[in-house]
C-alpha positions in Angstrom: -80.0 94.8 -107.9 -78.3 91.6 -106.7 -77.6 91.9 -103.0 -74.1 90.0 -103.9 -73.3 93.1 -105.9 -74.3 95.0 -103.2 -72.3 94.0 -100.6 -69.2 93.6 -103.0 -69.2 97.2 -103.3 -69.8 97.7 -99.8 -66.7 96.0 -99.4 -65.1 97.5 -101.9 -65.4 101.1 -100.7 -64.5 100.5 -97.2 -68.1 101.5 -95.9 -70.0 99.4 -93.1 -72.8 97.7 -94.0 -75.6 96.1 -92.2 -79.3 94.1 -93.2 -82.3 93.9 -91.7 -84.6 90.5 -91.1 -88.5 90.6 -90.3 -91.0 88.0 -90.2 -94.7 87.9 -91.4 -96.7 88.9 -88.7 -99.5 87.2 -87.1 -102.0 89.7 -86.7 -103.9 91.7 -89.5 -103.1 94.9 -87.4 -99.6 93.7 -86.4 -98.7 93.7 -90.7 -100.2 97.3 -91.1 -97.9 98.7 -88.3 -94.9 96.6 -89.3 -95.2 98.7 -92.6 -95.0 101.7 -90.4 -92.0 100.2 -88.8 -90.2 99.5 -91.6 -91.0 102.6 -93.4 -88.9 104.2 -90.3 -86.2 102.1 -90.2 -86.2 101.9 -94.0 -83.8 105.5 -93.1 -81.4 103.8 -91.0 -79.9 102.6 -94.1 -80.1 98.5 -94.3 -78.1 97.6 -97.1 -81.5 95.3 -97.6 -83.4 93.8 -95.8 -84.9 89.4 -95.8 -88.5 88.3 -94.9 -88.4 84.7 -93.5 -90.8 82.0 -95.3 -93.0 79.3 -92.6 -92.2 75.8 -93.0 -94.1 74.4 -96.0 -95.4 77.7 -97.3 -97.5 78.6 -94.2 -96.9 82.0 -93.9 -96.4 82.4 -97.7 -99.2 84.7 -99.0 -97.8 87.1 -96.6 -94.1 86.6 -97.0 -94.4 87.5 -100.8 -96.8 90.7 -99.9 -94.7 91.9 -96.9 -91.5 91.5 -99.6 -93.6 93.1 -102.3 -94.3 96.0 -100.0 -90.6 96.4 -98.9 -89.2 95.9 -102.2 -91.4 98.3 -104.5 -93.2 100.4 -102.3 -90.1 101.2 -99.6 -87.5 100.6 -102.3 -85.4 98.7 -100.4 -83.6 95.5 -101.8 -85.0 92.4 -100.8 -84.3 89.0 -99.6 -87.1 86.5 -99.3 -86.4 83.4 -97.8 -87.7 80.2 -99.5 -87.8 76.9 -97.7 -88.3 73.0 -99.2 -89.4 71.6 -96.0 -92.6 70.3 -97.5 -92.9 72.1 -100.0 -93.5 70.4 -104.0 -92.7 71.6 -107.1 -95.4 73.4 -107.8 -95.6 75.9 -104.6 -91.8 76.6 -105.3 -92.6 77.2 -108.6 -95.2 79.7 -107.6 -93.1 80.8 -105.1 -90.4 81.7 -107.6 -92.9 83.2 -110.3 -94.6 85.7 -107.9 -91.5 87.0 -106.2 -89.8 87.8 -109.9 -93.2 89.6 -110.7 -92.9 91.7 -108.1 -89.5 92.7 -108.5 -87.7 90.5 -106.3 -84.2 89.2 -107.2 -82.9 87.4 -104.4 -83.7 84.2 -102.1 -82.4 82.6 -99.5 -82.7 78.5 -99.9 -83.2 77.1 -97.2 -84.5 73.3 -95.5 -86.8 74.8 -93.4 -87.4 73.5 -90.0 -86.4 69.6 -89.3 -88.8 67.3 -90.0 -91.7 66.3 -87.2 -91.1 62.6 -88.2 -90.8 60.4 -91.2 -94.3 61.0 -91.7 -93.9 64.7 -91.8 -91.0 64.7 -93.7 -91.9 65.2 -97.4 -89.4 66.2 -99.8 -90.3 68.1 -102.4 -90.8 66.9 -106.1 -87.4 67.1 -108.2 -85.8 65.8 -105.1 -85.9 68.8 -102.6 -84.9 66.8 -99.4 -81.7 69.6 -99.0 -81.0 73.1 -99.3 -78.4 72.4 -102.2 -81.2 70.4 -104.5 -83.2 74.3 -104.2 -80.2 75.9 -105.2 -79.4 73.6 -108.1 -83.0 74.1 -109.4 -83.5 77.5 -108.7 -80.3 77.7 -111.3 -82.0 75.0 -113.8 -85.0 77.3 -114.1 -83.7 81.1 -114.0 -80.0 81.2 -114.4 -78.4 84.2 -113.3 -81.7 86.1 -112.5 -81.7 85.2 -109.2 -79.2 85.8 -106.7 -79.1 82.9 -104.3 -78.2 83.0 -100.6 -77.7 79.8 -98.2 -77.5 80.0 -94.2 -74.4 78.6 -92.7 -73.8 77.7 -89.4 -70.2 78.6 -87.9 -71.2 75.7 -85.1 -72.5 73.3 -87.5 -76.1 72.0 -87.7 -77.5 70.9 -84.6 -78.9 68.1 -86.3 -75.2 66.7 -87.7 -72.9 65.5 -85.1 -70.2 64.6 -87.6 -69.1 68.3 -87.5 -66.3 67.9 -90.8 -69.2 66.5 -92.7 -71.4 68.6 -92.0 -69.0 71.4 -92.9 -68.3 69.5 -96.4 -72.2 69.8 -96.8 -72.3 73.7 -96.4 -69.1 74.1 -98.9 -71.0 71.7 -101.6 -74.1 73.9 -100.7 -72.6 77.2 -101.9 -70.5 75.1 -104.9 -74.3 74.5 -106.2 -74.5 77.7 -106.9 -75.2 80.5 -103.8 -73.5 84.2 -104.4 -73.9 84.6 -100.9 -73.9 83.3 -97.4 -75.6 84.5 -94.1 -75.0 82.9 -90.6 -76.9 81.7 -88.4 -77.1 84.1 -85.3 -73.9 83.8 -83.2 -72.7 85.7 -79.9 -69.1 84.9 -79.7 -67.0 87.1 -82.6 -63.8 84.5 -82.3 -65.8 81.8 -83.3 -67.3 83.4 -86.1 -63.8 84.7 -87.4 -62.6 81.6 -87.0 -65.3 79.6 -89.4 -65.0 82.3 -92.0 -61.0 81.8 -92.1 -62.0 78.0 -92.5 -64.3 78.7 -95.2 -62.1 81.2 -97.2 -59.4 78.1 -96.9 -61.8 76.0 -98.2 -62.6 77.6 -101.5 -65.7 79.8 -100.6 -65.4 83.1 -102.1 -69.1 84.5 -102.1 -70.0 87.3 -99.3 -70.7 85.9 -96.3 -72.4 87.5 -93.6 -72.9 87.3 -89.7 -76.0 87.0 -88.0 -76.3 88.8 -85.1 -79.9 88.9 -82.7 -79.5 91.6 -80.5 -80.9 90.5 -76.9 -84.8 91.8 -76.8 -86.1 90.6 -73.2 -84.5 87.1 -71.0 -87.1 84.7 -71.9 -86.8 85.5 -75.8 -82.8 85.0 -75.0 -83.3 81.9 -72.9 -85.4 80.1 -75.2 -83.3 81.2 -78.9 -80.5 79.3 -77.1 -81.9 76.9 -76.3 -83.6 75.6 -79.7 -80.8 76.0 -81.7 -78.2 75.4 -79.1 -76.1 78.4 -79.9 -72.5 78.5 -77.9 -73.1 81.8 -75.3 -69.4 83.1 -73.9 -69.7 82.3 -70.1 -69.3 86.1 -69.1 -72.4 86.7 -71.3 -74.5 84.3 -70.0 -73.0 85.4 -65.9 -74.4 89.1 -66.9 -77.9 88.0 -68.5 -78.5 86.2 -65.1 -77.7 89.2 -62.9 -80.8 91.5 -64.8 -83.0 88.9 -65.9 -85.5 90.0 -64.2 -85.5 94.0 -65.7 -86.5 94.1 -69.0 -84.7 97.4 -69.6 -81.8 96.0 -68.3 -81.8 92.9 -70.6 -82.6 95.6 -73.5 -79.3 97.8 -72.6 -77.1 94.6 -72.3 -78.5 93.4 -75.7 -77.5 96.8 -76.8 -74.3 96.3 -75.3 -73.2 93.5 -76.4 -74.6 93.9 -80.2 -72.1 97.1 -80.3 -69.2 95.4 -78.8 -69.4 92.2 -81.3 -70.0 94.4 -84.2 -67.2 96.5 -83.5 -64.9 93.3 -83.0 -65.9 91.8 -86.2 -65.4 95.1 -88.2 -61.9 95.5 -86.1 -61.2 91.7 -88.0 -61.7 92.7 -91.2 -65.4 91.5 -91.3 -68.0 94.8 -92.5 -71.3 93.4 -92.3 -73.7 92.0 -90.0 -77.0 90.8 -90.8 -79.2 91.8 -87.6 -82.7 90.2 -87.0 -85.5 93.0 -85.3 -87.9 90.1 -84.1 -89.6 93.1 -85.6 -89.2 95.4 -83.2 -87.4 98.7 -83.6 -85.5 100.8 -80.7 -83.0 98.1 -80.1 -81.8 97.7 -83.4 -82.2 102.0 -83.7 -79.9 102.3 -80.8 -77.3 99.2 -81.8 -76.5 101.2 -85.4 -76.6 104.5 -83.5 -73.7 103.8 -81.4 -72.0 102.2 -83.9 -72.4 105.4 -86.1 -74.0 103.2 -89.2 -77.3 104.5 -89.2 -77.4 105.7 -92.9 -73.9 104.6 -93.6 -75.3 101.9 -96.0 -75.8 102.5 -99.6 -79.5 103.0 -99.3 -78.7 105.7 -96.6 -79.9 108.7 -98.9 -83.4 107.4 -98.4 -86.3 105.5 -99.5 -85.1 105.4 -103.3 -88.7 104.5 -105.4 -87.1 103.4 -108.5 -85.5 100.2 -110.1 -88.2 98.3 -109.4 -89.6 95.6 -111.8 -93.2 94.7 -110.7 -95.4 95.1 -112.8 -98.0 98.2 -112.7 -100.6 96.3 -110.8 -98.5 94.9 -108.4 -97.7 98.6 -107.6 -100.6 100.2 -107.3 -101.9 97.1 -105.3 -99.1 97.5 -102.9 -99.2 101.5 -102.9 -102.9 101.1 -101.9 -101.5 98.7 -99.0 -99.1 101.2 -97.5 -101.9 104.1 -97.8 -103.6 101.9 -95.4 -101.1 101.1 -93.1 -100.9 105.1 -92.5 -104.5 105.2 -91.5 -104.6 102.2 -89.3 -101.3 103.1 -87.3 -103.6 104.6 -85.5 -104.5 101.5 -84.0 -101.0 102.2 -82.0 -101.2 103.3 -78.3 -99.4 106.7 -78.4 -99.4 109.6 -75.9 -98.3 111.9 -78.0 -97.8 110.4 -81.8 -93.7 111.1 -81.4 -91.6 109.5 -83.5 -89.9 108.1 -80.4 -92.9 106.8 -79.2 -93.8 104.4 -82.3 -90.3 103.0 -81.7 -90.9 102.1 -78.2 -94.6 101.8 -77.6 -94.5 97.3 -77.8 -90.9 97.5 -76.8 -91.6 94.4 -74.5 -93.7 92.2 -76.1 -94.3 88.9 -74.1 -94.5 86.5 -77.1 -97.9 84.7 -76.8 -99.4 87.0 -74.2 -98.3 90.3 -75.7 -100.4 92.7 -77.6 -101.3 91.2 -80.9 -101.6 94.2 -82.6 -97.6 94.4 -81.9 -95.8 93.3 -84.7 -93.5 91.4 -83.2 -96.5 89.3 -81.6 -95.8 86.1 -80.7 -92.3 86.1 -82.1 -90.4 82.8 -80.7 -92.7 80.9 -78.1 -95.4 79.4 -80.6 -97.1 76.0 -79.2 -95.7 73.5 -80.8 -92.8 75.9 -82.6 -90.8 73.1 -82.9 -91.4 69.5 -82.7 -87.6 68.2 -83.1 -88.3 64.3 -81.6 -88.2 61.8 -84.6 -90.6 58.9 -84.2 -88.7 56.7 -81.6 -87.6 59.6 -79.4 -91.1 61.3 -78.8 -93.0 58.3 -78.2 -90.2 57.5 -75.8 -90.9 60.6 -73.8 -94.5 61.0 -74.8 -95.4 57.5 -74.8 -98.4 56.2 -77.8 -101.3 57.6 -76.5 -104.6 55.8 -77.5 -107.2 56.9 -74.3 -108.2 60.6 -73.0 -107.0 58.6 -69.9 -103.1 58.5 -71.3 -103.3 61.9 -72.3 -104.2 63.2 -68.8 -101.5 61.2 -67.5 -98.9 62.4 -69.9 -100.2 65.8 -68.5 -99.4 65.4 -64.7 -96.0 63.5 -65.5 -95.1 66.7 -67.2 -96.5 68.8 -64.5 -94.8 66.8 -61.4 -91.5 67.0 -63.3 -91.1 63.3 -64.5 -91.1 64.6 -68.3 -89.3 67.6 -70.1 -91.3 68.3 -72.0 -94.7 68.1 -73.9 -95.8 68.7 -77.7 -96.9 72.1 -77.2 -93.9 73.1 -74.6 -90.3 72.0 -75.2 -88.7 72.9 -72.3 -89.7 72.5 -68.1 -92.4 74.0 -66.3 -91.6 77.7 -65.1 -90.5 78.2 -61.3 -93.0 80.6 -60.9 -95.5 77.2 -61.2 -94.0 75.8 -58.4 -96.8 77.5 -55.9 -99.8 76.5 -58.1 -98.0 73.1 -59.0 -100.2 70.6 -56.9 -103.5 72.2 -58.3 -102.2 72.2 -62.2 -101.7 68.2 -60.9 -105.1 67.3 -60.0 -106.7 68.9 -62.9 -104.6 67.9 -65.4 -105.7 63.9 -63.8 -109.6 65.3 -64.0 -108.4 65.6 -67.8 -108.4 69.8 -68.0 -104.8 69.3 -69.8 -103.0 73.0 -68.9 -100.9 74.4 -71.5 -100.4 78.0 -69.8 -100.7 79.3 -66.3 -100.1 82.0 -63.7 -100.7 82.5 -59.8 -102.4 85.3 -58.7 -100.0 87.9 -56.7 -101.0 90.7 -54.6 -98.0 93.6 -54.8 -95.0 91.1 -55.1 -91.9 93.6 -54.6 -89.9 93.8 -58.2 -87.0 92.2 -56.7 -88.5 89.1 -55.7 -86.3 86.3 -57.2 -88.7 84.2 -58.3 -91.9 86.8 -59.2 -90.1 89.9 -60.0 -88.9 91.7 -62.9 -88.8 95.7 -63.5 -87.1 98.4 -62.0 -86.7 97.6 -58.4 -89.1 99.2 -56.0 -91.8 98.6 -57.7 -94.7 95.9 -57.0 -96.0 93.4 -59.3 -100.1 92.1 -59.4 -101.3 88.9 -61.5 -104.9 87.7 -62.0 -104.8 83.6 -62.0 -105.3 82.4 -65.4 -105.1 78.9 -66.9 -105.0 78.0 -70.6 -105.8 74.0 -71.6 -107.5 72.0 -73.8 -110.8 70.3 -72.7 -112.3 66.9 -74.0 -116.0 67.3 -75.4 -117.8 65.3 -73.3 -116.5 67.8 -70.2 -116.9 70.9 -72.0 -120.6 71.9 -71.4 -120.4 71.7 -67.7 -117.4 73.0 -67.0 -118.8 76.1 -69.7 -121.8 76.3 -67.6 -119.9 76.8 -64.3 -117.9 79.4 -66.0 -120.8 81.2 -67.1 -122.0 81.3 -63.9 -119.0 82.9 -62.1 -118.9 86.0 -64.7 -118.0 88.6 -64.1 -115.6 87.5 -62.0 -114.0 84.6 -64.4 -113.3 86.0 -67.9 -113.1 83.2 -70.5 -112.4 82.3 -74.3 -113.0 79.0 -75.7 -113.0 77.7 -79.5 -112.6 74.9 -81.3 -111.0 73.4 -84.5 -114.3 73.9 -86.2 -114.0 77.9 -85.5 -116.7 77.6 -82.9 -115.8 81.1 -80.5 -117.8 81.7 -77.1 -116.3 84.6 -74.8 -117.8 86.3 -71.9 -115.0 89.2 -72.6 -117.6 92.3 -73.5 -116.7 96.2 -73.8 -117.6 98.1 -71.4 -119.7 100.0 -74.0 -121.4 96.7 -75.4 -123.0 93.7 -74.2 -121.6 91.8 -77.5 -118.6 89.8 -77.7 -116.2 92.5 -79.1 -112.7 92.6 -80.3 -111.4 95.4 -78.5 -112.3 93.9 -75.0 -108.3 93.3 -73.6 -108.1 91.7 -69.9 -104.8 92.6 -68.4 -102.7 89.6 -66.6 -99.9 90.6 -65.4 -98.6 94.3 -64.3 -96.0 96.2 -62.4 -96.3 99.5 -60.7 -92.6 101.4 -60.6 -91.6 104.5 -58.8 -91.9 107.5 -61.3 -93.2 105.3 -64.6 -96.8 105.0 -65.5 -98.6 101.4 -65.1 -96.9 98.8 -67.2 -98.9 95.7 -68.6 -97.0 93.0 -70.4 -99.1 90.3 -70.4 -102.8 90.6 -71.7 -105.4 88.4 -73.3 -107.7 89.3 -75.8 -109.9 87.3 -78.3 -107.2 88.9 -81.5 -104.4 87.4 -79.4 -105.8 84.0 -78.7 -108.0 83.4 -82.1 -104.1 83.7 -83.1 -102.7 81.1 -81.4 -105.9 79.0 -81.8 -104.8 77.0 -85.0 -101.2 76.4 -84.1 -102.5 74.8 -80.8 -104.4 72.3 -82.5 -102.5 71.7 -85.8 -100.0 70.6 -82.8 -101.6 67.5 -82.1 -101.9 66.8 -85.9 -98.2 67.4 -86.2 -97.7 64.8 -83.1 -100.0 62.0 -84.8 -98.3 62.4 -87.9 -95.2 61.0 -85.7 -96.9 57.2 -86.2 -98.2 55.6 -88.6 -101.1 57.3 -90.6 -103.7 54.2 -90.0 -102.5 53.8 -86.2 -104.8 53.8 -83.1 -102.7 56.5 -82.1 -103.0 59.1 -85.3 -106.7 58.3 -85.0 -107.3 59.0 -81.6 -104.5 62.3 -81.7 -106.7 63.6 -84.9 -109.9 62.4 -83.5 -109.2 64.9 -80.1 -107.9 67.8 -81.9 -111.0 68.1 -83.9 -113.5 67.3 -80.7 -111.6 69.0 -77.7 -112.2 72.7 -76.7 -108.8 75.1 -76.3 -110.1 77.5 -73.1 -108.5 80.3 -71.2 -110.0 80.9 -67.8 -108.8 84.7 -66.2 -110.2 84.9 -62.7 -110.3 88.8 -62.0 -110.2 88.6 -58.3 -106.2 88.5 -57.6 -106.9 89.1 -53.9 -108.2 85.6 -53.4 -105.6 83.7 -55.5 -107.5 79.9 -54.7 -110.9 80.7 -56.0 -110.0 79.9 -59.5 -109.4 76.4 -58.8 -112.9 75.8 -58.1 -114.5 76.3 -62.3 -112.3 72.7 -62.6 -113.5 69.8 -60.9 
């Protein structure tokens, strides 16, 4: 069914309604337990549900097989999202093809993430440089099979500064042809109401629905804002600073202030919100239970497995999927296999250094998630790098504070650095260029302003890690001096190439082995078992191992594609080493330092 229809009889009856958004997972085992997941929340009632789409297809494979699953295996209508950020003809065409095979009959159009550069920019064939060419030939092809969606953005596009144009763009976005609309996220109801009324005014009559991102945990929060520069009322942003450092506290604020927007946005005549999970699940739960909607929407009477249209294959092929999600769920820590426990057992994931078996794994702070500079802007803050020489000094300018940023991080170093500052300085010179660290701490108290977060009276512990890339010609030493320090140093190093050397071994095996986790971080709090939300094993760094160096391919593609500089930024990503160094002794927080020289 059409989700337009949908939400017009939503509307029509008087009845709430809300819609769920999840992303593709990066992890093998973080898919199998987001089936799990949504099978659960599937109950609440989501009038249906989207699955975003990577920026020129790279998460599509799994995009169309997590909406497969939801739409003909959970039976819940589904909305995959479908960029044109370089993407040609063909992929949306194959794009379009498998999604009507397996029963899917609405998309979202989208750009897709701004363009790296004019290098990077590639519109598709047909002319896909904007959301409304996708539309239009999405139209040309199927007609009225699909129902289209389009994002809108109650504060305009970052990237327009001429706010009226940009608003004539969205209205000449939907004339192409959308049957609905879905906002970007947004914290303040007024403004919201306020850019609906303007779009009513200005002849858009399709459904269009808020988005709404419950607060998950401060750095999540902190760093949502601040890529798409989403206006946060002052009081908001006053509270958010007072418990940043309790992550339950964060979570019941987010809570909080989900229920009291919803509720305003109902009270002005506004009865849907379109909530994204970041694919977790007890915030979300607990949002719809106070509002009293879970199971108010129309899908409320439970998984419904009819009125699907994929074919027979695609069925069984997904069936046999979800029969091994239920056996592999039981790669989830539980204590006791309670309901309430799969809700709440990755309730905190750390992004990067979470558990990467979490679904929600590395949901916002990718390296290089967005490289926003055009041409003349990065090289004015990154210069045009042509030596290993100019990259280690970019490295400490960034470090010392001279720079904002750097490809892989978009925002300033951490204050937490500031203690271990003058040592991530000299290495970064020796050409040991850091893209993560930590300072060891030895029972920090939970309040300490700078160190702390938890419930207060607690203590906090860290092991010293550091995460950077390595030139060739200084890997093998510095691999040999790390090899001699084990057990005390843990390491994991690879390449482009795939190359993988660890030193990270079960305790029941003297082999490399995937199950080997090294805790980084933990907190121990009066009456609560050990908490440990930051880990590192090879699952969650193999992850992370191809964005960190398509990064430096997405930064050369920022000059010219026979340049000294794209041939010295491509020639390093495919010769330099990505290594994280864990040194287990926390009671001598210096020793570290001593593998880089």
């Amino acid at each position: 069914m059409k989700v337009s229809e949908k939400i017009e009889q939503a509307i029509a009856s008087g009845t709430p309604y809300f819609s769920l958004e999840f992303f593709p997972p990066k992890t093998e085992q973080g898919l199998v337990n987001l089936y799990d997941r949504i099978e659960r929340m599937a109950r609440l009632g989501p009038l249906f549900v989207a699955v975003t789409w990577g920026a020129g297809g790279a998460t599509a494979q799994r995009t169309l097989e997590l909406c497969g699953m939801c739409q003909s295996v959970f039976g819940i209508e589904t909305v995959m999202h479908l960029t044109c950020t370089n993407m040609d003809k063909a992929m949306v065409d194959r794009a379009l093809s498998e999604a009507k095979s397996a029963g899917i009959r609405n998309i979202l159009a989208l750009r897709g993430d701004p363009p790296r550069g004019s290098e990077y920019w590639t519109a598709c064939d047909g002319g896909f440089t904007h959301a409304a060419d996708l539309v239009r030939y999405i139209r040309s092809q199927y007609q009225d099979y699909f129902c289209i969606g389009v994002a809108g953005y109650p504060e305009g596009h970052i990237e327009n500064a001429d706010k009226d144009a940009d608003f004539a763009h969205f209205v000449d976005k939907v004339k192409a042809g959308a049957d609905f609309v879905v906002s970007q996220l947004v914290y303040d109801h007024e403004l919201f109401v306020a850019w609906e009324k303007r779009c009513r005014e200005n002849g858009v009559d399709v459904p269009i629905v808020p988005g709404v991102l419950p607060i998950q945990s401060y750095q999540s929060f902190r760093r949502l804002v601040h890529l798409t520069k989403t206006e946060v009322p002052e009081e908001l942003k006053t509270r958010v600073e007072e418990v940043k450092g309790n992550d339950q506290a964060i979570k019941d604020l987010g809570v909080e202030h989900a229920v009291d927007m919803v509720s305003k946005l109902h009270a002005a005549g506004i009865m849907g919100v379109h909530l994204t999970t970041l694919n977790l699940e007890s915030t979300v739960q607990r949002v719809l239970a106070t509002l009293g909607m879970a199971g108010s929407s129309s899908s409320s009477s439970g998984i419904s497995r009819g009125g699907s249209t994929a074919s027979l294959g695609s069925q069984q092929a997904l069936r046999s999927v979800a029969a091994s999600a239920t056996t592999a769920s039981a790669t989830v820590p539980t204590d006791s296999g309670l309901l309430a426990t799969k809700r709440v057992w990755d309730d905190f994931p750390n992004g990067r250094w979470g558990d990467a078996r979490s679904p929600a794994f590395g949901s916002v702070d990718a390296y290089g998630a967005m490289l926003k500079f055009d041409p003349q802007g990065a090289s004015s803050i990154w210069g045009r790098p042509q030596t290993v020489d100019d990259v280690s000094e970019l490295f400490a300018r960034y470090v010392s504070g001279e720079i904002p940023s750097l490809p892989w991080s978009d925002e300033p170093l951490l204050a937490e650095t500031q203690r271990i500052r003058d040592e991530l300085l000299r290495i970064n010179k020796l050409g040991y260029w850091t893209l993560a660290s930590q300072p060891a701490l030895d029972a920090v108290p939970s309040s300490d302003a700078t160190y702390g977060w938890g419930p207060r009276g607690g203590y906090i512990y860290q092991k010293a890690f550091v995460e950077c890339f390595v030139p060739a010609q200084m890997f093998p030493a510095f691999l040999s001096r790390l090899q001699s320090a084990s057990p005390r140093i843990t390491y994991y190093a690879s390449n482009a190439q795939g190359d993988f050397i660890t030193n990270a071994y079960s305790s029941q095996s003297d082999t490399e082995n995937a199950t080997a986790v090294t805790a980084l971080t933990w907190g121990v709090f009066p009456g609560r078992a050990v908490v440990q939300p930051t880990l590192i094993d090879k699952m969650n760094f193999l992850a992370w191992r191809t964005e960190a160096f398509q990064t430096w391919r997405e930064w050369a593609n920022m000059f010219a594609r026979d340049s000294s500089e794209a041939r010295f930024l491509c020639g390093t990503a495919d010769e330099c080493w990505l290594v994280n160094v864990v040194d287990n002794e926390f009671k001598n927080p210096d020793a570290i330092w001593e593998m880089f020289r």
